[in-house]
C-alpha positions in Angstrom: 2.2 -37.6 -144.5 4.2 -35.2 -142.2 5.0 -35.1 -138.5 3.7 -32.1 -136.2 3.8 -31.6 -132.6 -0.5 -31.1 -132.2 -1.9 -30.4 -128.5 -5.1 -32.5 -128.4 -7.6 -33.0 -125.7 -5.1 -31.4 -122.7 -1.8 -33.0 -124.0 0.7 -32.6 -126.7 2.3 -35.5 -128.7 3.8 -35.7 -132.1 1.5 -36.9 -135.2 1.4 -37.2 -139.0 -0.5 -35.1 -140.5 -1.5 -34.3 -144.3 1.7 -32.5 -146.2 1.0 -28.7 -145.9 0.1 -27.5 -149.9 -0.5 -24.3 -151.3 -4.2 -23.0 -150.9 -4.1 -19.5 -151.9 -1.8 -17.9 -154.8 0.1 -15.6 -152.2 1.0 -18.9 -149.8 4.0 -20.9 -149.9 5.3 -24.1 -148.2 8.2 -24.3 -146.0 9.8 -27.7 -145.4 10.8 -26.8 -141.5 14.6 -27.2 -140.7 14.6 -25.7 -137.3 12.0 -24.7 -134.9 11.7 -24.1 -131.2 9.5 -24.0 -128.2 8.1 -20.1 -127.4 7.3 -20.1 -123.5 3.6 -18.6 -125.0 3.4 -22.3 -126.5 2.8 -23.4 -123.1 0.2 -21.5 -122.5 -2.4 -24.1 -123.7 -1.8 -25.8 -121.0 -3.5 -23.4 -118.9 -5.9 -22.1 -120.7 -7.2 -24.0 -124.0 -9.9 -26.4 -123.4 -9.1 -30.2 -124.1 -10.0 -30.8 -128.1 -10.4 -34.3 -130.1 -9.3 -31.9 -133.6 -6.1 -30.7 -132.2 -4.2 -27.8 -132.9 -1.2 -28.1 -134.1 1.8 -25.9 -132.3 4.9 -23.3 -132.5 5.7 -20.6 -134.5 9.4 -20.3 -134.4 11.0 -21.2 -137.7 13.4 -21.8 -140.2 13.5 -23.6 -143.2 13.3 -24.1 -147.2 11.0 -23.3 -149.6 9.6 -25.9 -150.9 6.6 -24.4 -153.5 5.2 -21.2 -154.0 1.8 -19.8 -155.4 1.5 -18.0 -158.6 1.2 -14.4 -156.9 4.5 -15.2 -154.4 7.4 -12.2 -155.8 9.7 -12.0 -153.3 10.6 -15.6 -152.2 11.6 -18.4 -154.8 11.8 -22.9 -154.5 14.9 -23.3 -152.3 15.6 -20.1 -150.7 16.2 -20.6 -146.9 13.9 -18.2 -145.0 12.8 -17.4 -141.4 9.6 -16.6 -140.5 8.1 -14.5 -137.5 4.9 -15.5 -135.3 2.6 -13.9 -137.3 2.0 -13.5 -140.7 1.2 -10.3 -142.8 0.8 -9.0 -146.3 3.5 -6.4 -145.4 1.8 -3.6 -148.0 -1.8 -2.9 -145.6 -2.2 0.8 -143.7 -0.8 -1.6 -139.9 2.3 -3.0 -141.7 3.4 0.4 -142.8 3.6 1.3 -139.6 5.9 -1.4 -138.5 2.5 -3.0 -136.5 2.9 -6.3 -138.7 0.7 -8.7 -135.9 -2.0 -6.1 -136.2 -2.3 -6.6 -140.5 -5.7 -6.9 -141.8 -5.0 -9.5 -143.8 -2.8 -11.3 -141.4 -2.8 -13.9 -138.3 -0.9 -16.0 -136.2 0.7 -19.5 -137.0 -0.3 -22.0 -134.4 -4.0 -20.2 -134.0 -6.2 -23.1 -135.4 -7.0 -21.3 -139.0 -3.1 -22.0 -140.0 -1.1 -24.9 -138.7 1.7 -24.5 -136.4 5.5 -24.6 -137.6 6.4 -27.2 -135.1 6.7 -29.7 -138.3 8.2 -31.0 -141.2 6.4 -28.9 -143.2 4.4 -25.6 -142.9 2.0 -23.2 -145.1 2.3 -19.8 -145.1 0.1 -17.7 -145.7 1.0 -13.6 -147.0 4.8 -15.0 -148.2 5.9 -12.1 -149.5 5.5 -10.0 -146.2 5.8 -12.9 -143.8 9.2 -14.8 -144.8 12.4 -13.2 -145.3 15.0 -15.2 -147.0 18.7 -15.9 -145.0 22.3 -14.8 -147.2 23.6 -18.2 -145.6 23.5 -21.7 -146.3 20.9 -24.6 -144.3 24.2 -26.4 -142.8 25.9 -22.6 -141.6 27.0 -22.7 -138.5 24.6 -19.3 -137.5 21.5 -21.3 -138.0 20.6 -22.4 -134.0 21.6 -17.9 -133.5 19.6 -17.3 -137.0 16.3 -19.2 -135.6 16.1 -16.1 -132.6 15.4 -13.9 -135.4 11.9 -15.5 -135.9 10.5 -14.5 -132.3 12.4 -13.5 -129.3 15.1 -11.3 -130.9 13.1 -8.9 -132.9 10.4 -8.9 -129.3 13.7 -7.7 -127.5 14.8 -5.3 -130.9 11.4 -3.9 -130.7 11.6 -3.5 -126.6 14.3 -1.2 -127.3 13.3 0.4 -130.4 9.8 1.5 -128.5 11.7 2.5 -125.5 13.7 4.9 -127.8 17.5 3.5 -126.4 19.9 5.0 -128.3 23.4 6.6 -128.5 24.9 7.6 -125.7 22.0 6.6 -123.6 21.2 4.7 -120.6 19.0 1.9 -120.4 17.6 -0.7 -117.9 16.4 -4.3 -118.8 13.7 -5.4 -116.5 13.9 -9.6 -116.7 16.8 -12.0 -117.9 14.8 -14.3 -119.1 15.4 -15.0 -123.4 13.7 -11.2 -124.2 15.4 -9.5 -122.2 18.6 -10.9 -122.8 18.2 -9.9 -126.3 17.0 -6.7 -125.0 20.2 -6.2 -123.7 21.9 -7.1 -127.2 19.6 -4.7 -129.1 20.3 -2.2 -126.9 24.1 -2.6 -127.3 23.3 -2.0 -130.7 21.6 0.6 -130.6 24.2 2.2 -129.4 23.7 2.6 -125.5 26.2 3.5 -123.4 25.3 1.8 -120.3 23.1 -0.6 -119.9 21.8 -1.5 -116.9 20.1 -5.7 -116.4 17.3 -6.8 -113.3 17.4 -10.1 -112.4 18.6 -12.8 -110.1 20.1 -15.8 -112.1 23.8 -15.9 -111.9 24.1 -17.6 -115.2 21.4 -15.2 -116.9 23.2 -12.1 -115.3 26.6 -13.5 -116.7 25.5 -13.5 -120.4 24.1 -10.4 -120.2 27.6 -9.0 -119.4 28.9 -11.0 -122.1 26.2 -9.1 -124.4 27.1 -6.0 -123.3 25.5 -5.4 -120.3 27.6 -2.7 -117.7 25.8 -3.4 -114.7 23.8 -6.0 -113.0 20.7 -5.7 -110.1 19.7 -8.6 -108.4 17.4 -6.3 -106.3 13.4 -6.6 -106.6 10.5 -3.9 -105.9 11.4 -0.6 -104.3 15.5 -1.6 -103.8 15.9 -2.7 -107.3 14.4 1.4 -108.0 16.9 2.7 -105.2 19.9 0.8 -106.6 19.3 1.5 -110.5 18.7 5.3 -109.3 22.0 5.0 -107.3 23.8 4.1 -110.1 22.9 6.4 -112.6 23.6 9.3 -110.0 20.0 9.8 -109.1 18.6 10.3 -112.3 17.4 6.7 -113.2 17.7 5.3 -117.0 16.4 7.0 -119.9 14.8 3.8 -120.9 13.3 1.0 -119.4 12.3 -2.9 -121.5 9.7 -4.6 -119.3 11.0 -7.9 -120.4 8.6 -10.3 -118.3 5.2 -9.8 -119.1 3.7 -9.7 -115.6 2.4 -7.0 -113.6 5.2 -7.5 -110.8 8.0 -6.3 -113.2 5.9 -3.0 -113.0 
């Protein structure tokens, strides 16, 4: 018996639970060394009815493999590997185009059919396109950085990716919460020139200077426009990341 952190009838509390096994020949199990709290994690609270089954929570991970089904290829017994919020085959017609939550065969940990990664131990489902094994060691250094490579930085890679930032460009980061501060690094990466963060936390605002942001706006509604237009000479940015998720950040 394992522990996992399972929401059950309007609370959340840690329990032990059956160890996760293999149940299909493309699953593997993943003895969980790190995981962390997703701010959609919270959203049961809101919104899930109370439940006497539970469902066990997070999908934020990192961790070894501990066993692997007969059809697994790409991940072997000990590799350490980080996996994403969702799973997916990574070979159907959605995955090829990079839309890896929408795979036919796929799903989402934490979603009732497949337990959550807030645990000792986890099945995955679709191993071979859901886990992607780490060049480093479990006791590296990198692994609390590592462990943003399971959710919120690839939501803030993909925020610039869609947006099209790129060389030479300007872009503007619409939140400094933890997806857009990693907007702000993808960005950076992606070669933009200047890059341009909205929000009003000092301490937020401060690391996204540190990660390469060139200007900050504290501004909201129509003056957060007029100042990110008076700073790029009129023209505004050529991209914008929405990086909070609620219609206000419009």
């Amino acid at each position: 018996m394992r522990a996992t952190v399972m929401y059950r009838a309007g609370d959340v509390r840690v329990e032990k639970v059956p160890d996760a096994t293999i149940i299909n020949p493309t699953d593997a199990v993943v003895r969980v060394t790190r995981a962390c709290i997703c701010g959609s994690d919270l959203w049961p609270y809101r919104s899930l009815e109370p439940t006497s089954t539970g469902r066990r929570m997070g999908h934020e991970a990192i961790g070894v493999v501990e066993a692997i089904g007969p059809e697994v290829r790409s991940v072997k017994v000990a590799d350490l590997v980080v996996m994403p919020l969702a799973y997916s085959d990574g070979t159907c017609a959605f995955c090829r185009q990079g839309l890896h939550s929408s795979c036919t065969h796929g799903g989402f940990f934490g979603s009732g059919e497949v337990a959550g990664a807030q645990a000792e131990a986890v099945r995955v489902p679709q191993a071979d396109g859901t886990l992607f094994v780490l060049p480093v060691r479990e006791d590296s250094a990198l692994m609390p950085s590592l462990l943003t490579l399971s959710d919120v930085m690839g939501t803030g890679h993909h925020a610039a990716v869609s947006a099209r930032v790129g060389l030479g460009k300007i872009a503007a980061v619409v939140g400094d919460g933890a997806v857009g501060l990693c907007g702000v690094i993808a960005a950076k990466r992606l070669g933009a020139e200047r890059i341009i963060m909205l929000g009003r936390h000092p301490d937020r605002m401060a690391l996204a200077r540190s990660f390469g942001a060139t200007d900050v706006v504290s501004a909201r509604g129509p003056k957060a426009v007029e100042k990110v237009r008076e700073l790029t000479g009129g023209h505004g940015a050529h991209s914008v990341l929405e990086c909070v998720g609620h219609r206000e950040a419009k």
